[in-house]
Backbone as CSV, one residue per row, in Angstrom:
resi,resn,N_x,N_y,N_z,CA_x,CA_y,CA_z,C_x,C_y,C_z
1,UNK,57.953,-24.535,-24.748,57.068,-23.636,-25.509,55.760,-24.362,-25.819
2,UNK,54.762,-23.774,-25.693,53.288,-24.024,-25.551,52.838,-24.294,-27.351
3,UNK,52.603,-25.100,-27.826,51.808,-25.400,-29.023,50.527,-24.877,-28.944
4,UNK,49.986,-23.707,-30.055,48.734,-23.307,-29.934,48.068,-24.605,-30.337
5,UNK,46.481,-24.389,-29.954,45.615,-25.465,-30.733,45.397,-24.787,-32.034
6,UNK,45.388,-25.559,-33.319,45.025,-25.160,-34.551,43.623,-25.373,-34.713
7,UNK,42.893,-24.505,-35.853,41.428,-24.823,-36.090,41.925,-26.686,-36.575
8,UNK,40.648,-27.116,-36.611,40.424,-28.702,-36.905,40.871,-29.607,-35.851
9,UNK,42.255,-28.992,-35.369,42.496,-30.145,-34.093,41.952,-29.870,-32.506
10,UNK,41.381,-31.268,-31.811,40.333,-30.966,-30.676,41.830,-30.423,-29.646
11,UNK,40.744,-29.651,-28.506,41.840,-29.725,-27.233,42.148,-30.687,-26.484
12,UNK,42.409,-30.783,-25.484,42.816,-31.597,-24.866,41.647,-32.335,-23.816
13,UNK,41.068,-33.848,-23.644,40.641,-34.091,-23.334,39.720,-33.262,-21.737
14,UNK,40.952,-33.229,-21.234,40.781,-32.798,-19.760,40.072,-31.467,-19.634
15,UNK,40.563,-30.415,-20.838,40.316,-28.881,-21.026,38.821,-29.259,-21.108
16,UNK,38.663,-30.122,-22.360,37.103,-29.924,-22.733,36.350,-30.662,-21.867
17,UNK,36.746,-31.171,-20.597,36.030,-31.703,-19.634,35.410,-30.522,-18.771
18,UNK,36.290,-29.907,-18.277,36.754,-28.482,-17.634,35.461,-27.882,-18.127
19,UNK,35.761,-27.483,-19.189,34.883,-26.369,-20.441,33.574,-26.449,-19.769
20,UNK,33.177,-28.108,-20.185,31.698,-28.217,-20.366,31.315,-28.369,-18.913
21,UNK,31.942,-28.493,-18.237,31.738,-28.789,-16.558,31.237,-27.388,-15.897
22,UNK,32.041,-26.166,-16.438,31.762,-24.492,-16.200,30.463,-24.335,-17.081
23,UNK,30.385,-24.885,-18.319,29.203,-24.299,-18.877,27.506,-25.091,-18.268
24,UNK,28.312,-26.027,-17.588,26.954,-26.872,-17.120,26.513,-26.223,-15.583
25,UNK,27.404,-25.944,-15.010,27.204,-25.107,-13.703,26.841,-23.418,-13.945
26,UNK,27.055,-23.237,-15.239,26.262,-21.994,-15.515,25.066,-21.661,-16.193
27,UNK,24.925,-23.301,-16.839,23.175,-23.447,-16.782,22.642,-23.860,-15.740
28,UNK,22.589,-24.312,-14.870,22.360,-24.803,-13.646,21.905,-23.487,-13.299
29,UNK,22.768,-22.551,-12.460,22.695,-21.342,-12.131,21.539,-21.043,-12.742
30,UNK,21.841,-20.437,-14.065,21.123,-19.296,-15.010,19.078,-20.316,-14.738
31,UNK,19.122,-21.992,-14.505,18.026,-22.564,-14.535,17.135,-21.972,-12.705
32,UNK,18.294,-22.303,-12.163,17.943,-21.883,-10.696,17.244,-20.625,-10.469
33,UNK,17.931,-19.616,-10.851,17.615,-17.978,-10.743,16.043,-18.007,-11.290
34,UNK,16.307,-18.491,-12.565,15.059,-18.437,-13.588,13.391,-19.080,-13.044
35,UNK,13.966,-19.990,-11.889,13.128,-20.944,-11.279,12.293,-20.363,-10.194
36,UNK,13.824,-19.463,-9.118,13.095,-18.874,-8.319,12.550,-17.722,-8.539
37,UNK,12.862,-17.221,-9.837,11.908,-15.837,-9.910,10.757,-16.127,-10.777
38,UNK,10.693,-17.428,-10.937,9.186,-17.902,-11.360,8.274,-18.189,-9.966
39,UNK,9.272,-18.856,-9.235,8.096,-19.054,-8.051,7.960,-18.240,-7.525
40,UNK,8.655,-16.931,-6.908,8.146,-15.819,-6.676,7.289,-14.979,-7.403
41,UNK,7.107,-14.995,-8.471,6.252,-13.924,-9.455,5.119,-14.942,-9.392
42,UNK,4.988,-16.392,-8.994,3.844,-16.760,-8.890,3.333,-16.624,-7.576
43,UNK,4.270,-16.513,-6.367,3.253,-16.567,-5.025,3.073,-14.870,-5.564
44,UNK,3.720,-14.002,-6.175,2.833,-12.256,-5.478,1.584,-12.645,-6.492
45,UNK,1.237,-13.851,-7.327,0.281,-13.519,-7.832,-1.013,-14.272,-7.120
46,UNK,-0.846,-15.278,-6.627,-1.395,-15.880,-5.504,-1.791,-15.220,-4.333
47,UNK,-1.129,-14.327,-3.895,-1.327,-13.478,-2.815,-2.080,-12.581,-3.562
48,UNK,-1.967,-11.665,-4.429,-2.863,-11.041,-5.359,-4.317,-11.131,-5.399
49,UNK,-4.059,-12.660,-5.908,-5.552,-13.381,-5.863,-6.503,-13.426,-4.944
50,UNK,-5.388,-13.853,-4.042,-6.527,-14.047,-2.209,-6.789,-12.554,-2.211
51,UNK,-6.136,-11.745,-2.025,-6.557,-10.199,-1.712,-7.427,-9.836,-2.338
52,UNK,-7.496,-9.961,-3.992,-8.571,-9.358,-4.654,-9.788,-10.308,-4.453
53,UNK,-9.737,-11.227,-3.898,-11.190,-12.115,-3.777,-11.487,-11.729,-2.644
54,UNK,-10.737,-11.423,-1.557,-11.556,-11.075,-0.124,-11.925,-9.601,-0.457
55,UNK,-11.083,-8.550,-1.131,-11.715,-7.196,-1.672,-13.104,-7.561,-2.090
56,UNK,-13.079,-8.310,-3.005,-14.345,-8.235,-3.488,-15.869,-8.740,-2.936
57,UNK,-15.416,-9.893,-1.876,-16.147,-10.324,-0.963,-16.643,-9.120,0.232
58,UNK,-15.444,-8.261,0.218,-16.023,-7.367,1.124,-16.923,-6.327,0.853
59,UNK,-16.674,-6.262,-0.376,-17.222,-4.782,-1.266,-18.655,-5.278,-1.322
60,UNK,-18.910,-6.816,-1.356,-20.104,-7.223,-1.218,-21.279,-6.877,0.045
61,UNK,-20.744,-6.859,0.712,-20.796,-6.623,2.166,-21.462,-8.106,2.772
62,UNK,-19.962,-8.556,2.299,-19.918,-10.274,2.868,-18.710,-10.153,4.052
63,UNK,-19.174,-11.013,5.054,-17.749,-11.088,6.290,-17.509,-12.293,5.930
64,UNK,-16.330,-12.299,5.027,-15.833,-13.602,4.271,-15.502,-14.423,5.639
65,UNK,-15.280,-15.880,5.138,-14.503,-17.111,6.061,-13.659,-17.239,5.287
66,UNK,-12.510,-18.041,5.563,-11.498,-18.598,5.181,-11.794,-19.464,3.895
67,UNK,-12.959,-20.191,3.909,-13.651,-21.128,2.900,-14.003,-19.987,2.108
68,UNK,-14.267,-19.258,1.977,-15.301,-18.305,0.870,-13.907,-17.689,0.166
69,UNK,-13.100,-17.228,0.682,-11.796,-16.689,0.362,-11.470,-17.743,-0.438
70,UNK,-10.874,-18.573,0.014,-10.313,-19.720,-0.888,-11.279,-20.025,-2.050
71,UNK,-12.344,-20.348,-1.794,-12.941,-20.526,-3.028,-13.459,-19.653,-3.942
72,UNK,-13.485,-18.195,-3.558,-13.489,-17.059,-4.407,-12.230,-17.287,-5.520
73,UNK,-10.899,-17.234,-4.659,-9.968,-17.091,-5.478,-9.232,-18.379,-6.213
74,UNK,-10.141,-19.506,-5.794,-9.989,-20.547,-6.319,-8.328,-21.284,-6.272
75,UNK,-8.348,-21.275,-4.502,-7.290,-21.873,-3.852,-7.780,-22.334,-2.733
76,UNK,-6.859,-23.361,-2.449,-7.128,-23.978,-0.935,-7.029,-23.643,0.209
77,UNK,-7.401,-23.816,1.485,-7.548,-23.200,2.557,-5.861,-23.329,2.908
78,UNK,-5.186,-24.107,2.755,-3.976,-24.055,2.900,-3.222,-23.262,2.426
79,UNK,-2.977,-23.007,1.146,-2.614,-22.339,0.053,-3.034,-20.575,1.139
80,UNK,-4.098,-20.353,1.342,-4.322,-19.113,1.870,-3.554,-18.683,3.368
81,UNK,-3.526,-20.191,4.185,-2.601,-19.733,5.437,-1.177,-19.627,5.129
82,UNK,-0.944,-20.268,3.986,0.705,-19.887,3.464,0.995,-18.601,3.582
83,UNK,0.140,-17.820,2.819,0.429,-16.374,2.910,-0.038,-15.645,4.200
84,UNK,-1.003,-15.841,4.318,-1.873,-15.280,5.603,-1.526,-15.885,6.615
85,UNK,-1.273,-15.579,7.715,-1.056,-16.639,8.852,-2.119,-17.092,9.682
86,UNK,-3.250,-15.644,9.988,-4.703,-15.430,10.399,-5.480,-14.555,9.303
87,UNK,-6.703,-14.393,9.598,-7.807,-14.084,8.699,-7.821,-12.772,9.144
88,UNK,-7.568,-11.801,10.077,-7.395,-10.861,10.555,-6.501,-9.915,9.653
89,UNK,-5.262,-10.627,9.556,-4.614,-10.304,8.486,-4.489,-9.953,7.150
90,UNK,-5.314,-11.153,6.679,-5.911,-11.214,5.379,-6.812,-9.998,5.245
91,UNK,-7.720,-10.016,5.990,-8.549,-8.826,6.169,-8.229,-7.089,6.029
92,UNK,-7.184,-7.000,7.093,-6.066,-5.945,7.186,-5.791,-5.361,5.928
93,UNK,-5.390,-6.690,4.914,-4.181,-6.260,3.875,-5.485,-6.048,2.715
94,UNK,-6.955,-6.478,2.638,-8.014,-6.342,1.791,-8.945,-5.091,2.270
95,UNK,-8.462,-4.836,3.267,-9.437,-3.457,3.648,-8.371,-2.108,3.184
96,UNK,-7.707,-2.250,3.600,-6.560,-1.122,3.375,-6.609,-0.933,1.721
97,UNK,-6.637,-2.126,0.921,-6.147,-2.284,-0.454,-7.766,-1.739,-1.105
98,UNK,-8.421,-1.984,-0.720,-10.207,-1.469,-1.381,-10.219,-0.162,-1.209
99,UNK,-9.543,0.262,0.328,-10.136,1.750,0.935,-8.929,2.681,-0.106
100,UNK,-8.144,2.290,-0.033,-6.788,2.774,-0.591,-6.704,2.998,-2.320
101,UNK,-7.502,2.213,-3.263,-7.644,2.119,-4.003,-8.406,3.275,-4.670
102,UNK,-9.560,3.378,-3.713,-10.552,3.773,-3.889,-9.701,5.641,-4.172
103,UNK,-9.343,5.986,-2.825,-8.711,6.985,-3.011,-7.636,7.733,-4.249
104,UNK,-6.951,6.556,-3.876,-5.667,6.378,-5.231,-6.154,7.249,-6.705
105,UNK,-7.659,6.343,-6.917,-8.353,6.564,-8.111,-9.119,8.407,-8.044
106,UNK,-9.064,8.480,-6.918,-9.932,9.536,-6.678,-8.613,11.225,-7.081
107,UNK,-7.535,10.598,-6.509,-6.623,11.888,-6.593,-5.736,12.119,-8.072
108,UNK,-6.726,11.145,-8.782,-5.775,11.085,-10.039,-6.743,12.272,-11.101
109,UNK,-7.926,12.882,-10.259,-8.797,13.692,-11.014,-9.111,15.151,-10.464
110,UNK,-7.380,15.384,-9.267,-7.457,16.559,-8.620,-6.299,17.337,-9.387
111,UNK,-6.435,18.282,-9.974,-4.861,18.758,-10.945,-5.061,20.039,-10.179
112,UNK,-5.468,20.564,-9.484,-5.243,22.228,-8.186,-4.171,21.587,-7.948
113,UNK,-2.923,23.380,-7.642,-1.914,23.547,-7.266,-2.273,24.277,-5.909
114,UNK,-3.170,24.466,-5.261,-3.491,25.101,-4.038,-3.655,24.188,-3.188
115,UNK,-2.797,24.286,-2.189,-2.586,23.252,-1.211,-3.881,23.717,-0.432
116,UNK,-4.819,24.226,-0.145,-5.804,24.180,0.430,-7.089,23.370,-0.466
117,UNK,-7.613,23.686,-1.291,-8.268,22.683,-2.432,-7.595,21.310,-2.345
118,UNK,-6.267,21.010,-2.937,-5.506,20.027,-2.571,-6.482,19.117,-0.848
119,UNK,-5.678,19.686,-0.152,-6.246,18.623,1.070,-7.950,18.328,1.455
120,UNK,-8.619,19.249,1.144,-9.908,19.714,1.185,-10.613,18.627,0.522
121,UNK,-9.541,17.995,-0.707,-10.448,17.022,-1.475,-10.069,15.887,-1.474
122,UNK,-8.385,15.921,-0.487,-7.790,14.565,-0.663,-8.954,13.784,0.762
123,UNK,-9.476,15.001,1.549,-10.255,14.855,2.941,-11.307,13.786,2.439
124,UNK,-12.331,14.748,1.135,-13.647,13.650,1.084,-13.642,12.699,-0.159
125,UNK,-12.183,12.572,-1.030,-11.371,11.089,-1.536,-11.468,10.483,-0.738
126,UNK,-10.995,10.607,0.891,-10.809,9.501,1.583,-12.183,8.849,2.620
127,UNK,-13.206,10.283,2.673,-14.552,9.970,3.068,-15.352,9.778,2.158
128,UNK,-15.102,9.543,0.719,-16.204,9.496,-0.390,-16.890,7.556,-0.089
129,UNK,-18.084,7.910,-0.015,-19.093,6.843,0.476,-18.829,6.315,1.671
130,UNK,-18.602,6.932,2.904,-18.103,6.633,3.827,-19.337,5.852,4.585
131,UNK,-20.469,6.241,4.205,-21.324,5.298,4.716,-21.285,3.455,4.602
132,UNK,-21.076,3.661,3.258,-21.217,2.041,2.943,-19.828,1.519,3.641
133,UNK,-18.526,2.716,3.328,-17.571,1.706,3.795,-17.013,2.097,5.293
134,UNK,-18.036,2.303,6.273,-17.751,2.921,7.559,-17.300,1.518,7.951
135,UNK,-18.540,0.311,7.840,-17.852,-0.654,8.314,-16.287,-1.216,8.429
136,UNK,-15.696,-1.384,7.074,-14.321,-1.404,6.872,-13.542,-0.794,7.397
137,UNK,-13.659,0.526,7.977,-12.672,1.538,8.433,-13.088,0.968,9.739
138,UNK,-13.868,0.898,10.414,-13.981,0.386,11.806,-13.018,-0.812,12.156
139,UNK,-13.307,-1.749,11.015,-12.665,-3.059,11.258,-10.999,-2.579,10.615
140,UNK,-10.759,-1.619,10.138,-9.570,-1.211,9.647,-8.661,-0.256,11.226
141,UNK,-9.710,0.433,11.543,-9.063,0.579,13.015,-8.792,-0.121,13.624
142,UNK,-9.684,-1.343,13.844,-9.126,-2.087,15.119,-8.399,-3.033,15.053
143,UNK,-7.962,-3.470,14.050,-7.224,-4.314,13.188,-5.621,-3.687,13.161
144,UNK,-5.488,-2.506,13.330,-4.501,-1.963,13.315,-3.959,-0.543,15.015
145,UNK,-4.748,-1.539,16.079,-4.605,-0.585,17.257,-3.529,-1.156,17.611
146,UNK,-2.937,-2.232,17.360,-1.941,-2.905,17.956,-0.958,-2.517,17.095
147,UNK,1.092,-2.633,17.869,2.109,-1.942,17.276,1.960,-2.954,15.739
148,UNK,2.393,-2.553,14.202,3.242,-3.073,13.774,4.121,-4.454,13.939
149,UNK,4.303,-5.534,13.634,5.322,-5.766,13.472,6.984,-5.429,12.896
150,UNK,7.941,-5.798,13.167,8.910,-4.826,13.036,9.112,-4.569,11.610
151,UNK,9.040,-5.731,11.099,9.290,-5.763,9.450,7.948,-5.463,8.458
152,UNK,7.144,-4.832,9.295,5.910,-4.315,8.792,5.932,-3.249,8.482
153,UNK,5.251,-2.484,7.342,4.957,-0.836,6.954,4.840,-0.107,8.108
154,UNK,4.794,1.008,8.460,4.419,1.704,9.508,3.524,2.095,9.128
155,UNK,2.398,2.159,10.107,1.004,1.979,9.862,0.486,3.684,9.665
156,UNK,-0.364,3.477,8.745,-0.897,4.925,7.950,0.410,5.500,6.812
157,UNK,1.212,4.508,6.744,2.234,5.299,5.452,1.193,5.782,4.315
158,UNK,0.202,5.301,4.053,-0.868,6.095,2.835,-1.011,6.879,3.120
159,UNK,-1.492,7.412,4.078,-2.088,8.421,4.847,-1.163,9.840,4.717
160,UNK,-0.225,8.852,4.823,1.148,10.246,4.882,1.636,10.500,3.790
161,UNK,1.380,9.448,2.888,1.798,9.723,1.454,0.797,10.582,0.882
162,UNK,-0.168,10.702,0.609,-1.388,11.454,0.537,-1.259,12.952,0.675
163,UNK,-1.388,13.137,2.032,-1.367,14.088,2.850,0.560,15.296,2.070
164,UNK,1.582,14.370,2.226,2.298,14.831,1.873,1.945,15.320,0.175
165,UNK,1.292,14.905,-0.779,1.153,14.533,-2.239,0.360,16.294,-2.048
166,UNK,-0.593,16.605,-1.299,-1.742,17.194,-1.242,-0.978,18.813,-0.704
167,UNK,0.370,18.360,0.161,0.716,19.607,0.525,1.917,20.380,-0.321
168,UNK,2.496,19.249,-1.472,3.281,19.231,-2.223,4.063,20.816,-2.509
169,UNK,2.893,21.570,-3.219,2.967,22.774,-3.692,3.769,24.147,-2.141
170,UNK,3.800,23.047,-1.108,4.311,24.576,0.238,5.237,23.780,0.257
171,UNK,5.922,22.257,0.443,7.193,21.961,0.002,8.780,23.195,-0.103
172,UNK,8.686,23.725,-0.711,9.966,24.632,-1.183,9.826,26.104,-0.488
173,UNK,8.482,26.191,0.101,8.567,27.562,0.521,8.778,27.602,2.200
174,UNK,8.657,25.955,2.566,8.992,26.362,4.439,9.971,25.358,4.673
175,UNK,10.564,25.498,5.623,11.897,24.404,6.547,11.491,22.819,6.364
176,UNK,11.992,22.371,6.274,11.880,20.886,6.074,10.840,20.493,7.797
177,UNK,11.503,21.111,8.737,10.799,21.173,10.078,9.217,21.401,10.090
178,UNK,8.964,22.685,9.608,7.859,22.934,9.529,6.492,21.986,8.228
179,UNK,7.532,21.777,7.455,6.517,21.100,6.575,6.057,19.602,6.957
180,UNK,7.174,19.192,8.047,6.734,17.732,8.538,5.936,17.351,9.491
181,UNK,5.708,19.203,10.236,5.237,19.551,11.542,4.009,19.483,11.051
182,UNK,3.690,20.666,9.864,2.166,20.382,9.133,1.350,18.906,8.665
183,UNK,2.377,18.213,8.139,1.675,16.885,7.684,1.528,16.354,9.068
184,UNK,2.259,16.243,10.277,2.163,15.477,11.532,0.476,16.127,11.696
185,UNK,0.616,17.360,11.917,-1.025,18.087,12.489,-2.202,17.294,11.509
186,UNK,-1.790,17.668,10.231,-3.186,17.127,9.830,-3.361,15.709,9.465
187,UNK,-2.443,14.656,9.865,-2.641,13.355,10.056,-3.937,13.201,11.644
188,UNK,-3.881,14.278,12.360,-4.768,14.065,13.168,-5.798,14.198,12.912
189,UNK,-6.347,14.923,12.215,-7.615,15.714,11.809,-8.287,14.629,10.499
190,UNK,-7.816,13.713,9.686,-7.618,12.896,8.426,-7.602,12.236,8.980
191,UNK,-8.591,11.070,8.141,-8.485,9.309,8.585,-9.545,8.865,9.199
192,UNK,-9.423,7.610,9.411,-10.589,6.979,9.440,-11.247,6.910,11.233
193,UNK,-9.723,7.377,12.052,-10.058,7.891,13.299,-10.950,9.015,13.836
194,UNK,-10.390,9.590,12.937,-11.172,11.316,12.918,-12.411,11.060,12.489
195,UNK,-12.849,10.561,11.436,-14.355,10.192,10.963,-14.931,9.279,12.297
196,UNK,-14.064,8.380,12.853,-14.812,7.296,13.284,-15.292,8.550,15.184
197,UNK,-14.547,9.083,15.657,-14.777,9.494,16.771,-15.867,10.680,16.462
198,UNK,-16.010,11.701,14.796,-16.927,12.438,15.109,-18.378,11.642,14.958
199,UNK,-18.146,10.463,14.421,-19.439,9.775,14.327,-20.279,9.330,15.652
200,UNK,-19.136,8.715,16.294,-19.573,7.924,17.375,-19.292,8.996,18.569
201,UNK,-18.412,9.834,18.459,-18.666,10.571,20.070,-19.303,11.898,19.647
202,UNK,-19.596,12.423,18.703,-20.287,13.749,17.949,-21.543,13.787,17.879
203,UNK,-21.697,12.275,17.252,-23.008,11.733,17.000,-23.355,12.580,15.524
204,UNK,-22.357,13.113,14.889,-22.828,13.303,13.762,-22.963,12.582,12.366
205,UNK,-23.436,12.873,11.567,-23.783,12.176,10.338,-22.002,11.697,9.644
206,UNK,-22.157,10.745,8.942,-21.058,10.652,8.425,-20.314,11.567,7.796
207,UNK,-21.134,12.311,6.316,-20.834,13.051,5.559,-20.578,14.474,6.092
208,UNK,-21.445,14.579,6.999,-20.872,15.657,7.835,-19.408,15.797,8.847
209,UNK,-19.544,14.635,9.081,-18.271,14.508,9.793,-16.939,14.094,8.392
210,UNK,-17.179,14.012,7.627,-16.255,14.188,6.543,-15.886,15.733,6.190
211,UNK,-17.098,16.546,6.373,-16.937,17.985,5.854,-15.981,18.735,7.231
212,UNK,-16.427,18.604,8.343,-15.621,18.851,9.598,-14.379,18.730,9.330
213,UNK,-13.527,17.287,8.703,-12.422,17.126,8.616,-12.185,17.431,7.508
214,UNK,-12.516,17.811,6.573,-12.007,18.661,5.386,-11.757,20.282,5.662
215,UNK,-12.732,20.786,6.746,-12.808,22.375,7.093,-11.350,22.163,8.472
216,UNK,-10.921,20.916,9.240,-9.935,20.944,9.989,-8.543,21.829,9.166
217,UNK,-8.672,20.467,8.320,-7.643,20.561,7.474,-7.225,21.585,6.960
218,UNK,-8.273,22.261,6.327,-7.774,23.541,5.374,-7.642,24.790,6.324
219,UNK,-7.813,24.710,7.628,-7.362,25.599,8.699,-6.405,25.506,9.373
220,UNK,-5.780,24.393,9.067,-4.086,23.923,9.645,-3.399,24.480,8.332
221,UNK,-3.828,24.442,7.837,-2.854,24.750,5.917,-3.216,26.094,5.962
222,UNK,-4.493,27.178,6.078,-4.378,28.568,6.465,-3.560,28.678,7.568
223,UNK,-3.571,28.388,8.493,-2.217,28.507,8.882,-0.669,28.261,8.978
224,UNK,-0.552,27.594,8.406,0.567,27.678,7.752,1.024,28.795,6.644
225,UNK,0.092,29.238,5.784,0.104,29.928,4.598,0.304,31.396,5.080
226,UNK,-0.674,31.590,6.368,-0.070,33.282,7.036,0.963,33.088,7.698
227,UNK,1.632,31.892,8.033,3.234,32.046,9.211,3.913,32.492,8.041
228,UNK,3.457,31.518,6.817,4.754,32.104,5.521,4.670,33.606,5.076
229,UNK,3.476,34.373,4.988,3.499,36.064,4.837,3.645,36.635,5.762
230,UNK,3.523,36.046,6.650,4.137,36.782,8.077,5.642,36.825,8.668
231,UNK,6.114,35.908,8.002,7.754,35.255,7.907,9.227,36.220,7.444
């Protein structure tokens, strides 16, 4: 028969070896975890950094170097290929994040439930000052003509997030088919492709070629809107 331990008397040497041996491997642990989710919450802020310093270098209408980057964000050229592997990249992930932003901010001041208004404005959100930032979208096209990598976003997910955000309100009234068929159509007509070919093969003005793809748009969505009264 087993003798309990009483308060005042210790356990047994070996137990309280045991004890403190589990509680030391569970600070250990609990130090580890704590460690690596410090160094992670410090590289997304590092990466942060580089991004918002080449944003801002660009907004300048500076074609940053690797040196200007780093010393914008007040890191080393090393420190920047950690994250970045090429400057191309870097670029990629600071053009998308300025152009994207820009928009982001823009659809937070559209409250229409008419999916035609809706896209019409998500169109010149995404062409608003398209002059100054034609450059970027150029270098944002070609930067992105090549596939993805595999473990990469699929390229234009904004685009589609958007576009879907904008058509929201016809959602519940057509087939899951048809509503994916609509966002597929007017991903063609939207974007920085569509601006960039009526510019350069149209030869029209920017802003005009923003209004073109806003009048695309809301004629893919009239149609849609008579298949549904016609339905």
């Amino acid at each position: 028969m087993l003798t309990p331990v009483s308060e005042g008397v210790s356990a047994p040497k070996h137990l309280m070896t045991e004890h403190h041996a589990q509680l030391s491997e569970t600070t250990q642990v609990e130090e580890t975890a704590q460690l690596t989710s410090g160094r992670v919450a410090q590289r997304r802020r590092t990466r942060k950094a580089i991004v918002d310093a080449s944003m801002t270098l660009l907004n300048r209408g500076i074609e940053p170097s690797v040196n200007d980057i780093a010393a914008a964000a007040e890191v080393s050229r090393r420190t920047v290929y950690l994250h970045f592997p090429t400057l191309d990249q870097l670029m990629l992930d600071a053009t998308i994040g300025l152009l994207s932003a820009n928009t982001d901010g823009a659809l937070t001041n559209i409250h229409s439930a008419d999916p035609r208004v809706r896209i019409a404005e998500l169109v010149r959100a995404m062409g608003a000052e398209i002059t100054d930032l034609l450059p970027m979208g150029r270098r944002l096209v070609k930067l992105t003509v090549a596939p993805p990598a595999e473990d990469a976003p699929r390229r234009g997910h904004r685009r589609v997030r958007w576009i879907e955000w904008a058509l929201e309100p016809l959602r519940d009234r057509m087939p899951q088919r048809q509503f994916d068929d609509l966002v597929s159509s007017i991903a063609l007509v939207v974007g920085w492709e569509a601006f960039i070919v009526l510019i350069d093969v149209r030869g029209l003005e920017p802003d005009a070629a923003v209004e073109v793809c806003a009048r695309a748009a809301t004629t893919l969505v009239d149609a849609a809107l008579r298949s549904l009264e016609n339905s």
